[in-house]
LOKESE-741303 format. One record per residue: x, y, z of N, C-alpha, C in turn. Coordinates in steps of 0.001 Angstrom, whole numbers, plus 500000, padded with zeros to 6 digits. Example, Ala and Ser with C-alpha at 12.3 -4.5 7.8 and 13.67 -1.06 7.14 Angstrom:
! LOKESE-741303
{{513190; 494310; 507800}; {512300; 495500; 507800}; {513200; 496700; 507800}}
{{512850; 497750; 507080}; {513670; 498940; 507140}; {512900; 500030; 507870}}
This chain:
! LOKESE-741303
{{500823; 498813; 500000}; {500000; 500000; 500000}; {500872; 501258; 500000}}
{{502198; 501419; 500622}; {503043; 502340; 501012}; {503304; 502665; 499434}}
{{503652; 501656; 498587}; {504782; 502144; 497048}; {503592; 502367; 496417}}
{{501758; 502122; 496453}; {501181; 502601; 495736}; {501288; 504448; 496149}}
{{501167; 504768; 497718}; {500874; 506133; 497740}; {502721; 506775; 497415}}
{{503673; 506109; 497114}; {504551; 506848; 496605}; {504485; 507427; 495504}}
{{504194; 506234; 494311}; {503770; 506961; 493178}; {502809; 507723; 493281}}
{{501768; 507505; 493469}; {500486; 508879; 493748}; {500924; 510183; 494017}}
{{502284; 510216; 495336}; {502427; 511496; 495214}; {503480; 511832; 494418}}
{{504421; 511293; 493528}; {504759; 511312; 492615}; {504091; 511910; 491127}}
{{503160; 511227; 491105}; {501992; 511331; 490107}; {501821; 512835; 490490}}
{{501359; 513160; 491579}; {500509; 514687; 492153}; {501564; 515377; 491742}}
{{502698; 515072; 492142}; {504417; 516062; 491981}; {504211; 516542; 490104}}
{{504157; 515913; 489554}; {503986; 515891; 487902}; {503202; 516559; 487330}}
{{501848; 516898; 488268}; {500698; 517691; 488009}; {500385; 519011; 488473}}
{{501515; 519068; 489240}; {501586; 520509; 490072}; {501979; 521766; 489559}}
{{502024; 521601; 488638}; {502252; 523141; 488025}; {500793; 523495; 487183}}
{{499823; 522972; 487704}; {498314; 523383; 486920}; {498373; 523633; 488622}}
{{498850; 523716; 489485}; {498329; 524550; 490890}; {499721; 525317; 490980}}
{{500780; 525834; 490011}; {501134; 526875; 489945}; {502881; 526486; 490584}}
{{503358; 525201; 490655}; {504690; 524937; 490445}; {505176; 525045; 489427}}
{{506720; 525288; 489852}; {507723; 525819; 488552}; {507940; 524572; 487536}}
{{507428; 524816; 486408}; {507621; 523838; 485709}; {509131; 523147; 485460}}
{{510213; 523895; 485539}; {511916; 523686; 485392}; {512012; 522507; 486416}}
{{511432; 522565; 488035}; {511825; 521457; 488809}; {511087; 520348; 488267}}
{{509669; 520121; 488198}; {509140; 519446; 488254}; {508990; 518794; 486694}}
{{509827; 519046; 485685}; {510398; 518217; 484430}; {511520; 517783; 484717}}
{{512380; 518585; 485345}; {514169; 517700; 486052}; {513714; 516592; 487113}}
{{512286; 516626; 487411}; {512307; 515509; 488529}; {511690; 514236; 487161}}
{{510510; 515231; 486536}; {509858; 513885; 485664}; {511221; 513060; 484944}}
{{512129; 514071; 484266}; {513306; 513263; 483649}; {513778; 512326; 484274}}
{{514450; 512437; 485469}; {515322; 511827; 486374}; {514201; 510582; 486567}}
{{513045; 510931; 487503}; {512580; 509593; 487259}; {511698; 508886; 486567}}
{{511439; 509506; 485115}; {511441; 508307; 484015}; {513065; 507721; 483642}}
{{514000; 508656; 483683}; {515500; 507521; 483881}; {515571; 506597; 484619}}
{{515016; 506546; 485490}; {514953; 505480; 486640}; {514307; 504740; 486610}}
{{513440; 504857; 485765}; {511749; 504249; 485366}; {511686; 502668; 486685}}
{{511530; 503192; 487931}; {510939; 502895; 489150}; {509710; 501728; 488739}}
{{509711; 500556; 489503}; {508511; 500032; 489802}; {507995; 500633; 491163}}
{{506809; 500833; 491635}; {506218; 501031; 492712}; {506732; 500592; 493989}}
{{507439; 499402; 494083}; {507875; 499335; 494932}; {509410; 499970; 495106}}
{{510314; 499819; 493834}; {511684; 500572; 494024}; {511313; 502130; 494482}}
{{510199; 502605; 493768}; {510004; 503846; 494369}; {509724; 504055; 495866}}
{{508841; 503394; 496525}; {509293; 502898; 497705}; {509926; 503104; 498274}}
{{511061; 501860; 497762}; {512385; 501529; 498382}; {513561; 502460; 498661}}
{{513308; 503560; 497723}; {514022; 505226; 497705}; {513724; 505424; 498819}}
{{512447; 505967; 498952}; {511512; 506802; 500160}; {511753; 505930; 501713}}
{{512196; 504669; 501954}; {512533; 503982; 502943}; {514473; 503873; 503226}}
{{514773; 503668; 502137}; {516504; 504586; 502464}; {516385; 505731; 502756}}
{{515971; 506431; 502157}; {515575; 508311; 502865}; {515483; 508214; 504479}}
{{514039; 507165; 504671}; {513829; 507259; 506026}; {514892; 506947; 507192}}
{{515499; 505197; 506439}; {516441; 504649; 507291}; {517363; 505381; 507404}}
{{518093; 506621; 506935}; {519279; 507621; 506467}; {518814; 508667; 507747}}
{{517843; 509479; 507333}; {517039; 510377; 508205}; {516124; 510222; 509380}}
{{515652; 509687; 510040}; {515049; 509827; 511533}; {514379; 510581; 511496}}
{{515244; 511510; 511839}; {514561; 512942; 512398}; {513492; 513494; 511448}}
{{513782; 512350; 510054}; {512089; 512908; 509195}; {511192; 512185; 509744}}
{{510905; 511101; 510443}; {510299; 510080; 510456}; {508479; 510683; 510603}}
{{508435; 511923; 511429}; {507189; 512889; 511806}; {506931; 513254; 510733}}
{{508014; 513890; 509407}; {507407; 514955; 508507}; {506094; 514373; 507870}}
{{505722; 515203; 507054}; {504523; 514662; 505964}; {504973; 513818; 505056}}
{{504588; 513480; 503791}; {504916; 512122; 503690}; {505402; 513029; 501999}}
{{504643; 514199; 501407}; {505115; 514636; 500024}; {506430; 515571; 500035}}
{{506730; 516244; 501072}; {508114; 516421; 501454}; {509169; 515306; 501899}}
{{508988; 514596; 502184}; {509711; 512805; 502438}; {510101; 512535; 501270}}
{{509238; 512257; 500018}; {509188; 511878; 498910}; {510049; 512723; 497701}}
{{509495; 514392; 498071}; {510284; 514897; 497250}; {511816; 515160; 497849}}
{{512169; 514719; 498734}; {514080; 514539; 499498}; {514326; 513459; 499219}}
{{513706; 512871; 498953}; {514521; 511408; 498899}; {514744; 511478; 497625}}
{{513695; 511740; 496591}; {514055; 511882; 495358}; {515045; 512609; 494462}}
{{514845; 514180; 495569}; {516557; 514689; 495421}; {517535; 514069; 495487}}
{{517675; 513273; 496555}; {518640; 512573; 496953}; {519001; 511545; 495538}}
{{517841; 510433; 495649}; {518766; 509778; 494322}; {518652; 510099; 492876}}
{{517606; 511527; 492646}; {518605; 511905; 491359}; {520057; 512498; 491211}}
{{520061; 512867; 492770}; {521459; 514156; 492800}; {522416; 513036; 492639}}
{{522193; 511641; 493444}; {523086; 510786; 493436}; {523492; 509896; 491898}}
{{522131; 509952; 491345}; {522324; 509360; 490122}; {522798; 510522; 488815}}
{{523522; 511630; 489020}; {523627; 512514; 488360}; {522868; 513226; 487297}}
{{521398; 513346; 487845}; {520385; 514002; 487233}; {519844; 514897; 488255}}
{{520288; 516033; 488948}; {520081; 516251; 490103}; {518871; 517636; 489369}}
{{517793; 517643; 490376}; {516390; 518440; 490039}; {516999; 519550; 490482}}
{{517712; 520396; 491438}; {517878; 521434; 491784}; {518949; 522544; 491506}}
């Protein structure tokens, strides 16, 4: 259930510039992860290294979780969104 609501907010991340996000991040993120082209659960599996790495996120919300971790392994996979 967890890697379905990853992609979802993934999905939402992609759609967010019809509620007025910068389109520049949110195509460097679509790039990076269609490069990665993620099953639901590897996407996941990002968002749970994030966690196991970080702690101190363990409280945050869950679409800021998602979009750090994802920094994280595009920056790591040298497609970095920012």
């Amino acid at each position: 259930m967890r890697s379905a609501y990853v992609i979802g907010v993934l999905d939402g991340f992609y759609f967010s510039p019809v509620f007025g996000a910068p389109f520049t991040k949110i195509d460097k993120l679509q790039i990076c992860a269609d490069a990665m082209n993620p099953t639901a659960e590897q996407a996941a599996a990002i968002v749970d290294r994030y966690l196991d790495a970080h702690p101190e996120a363990w409280n945050d919300q869950m679409q800021p979780i998602v979009l750090r971790a994802m920094r994280q392994a595009c920056a790591s996979r040298g497609t970095p969104i920012d």
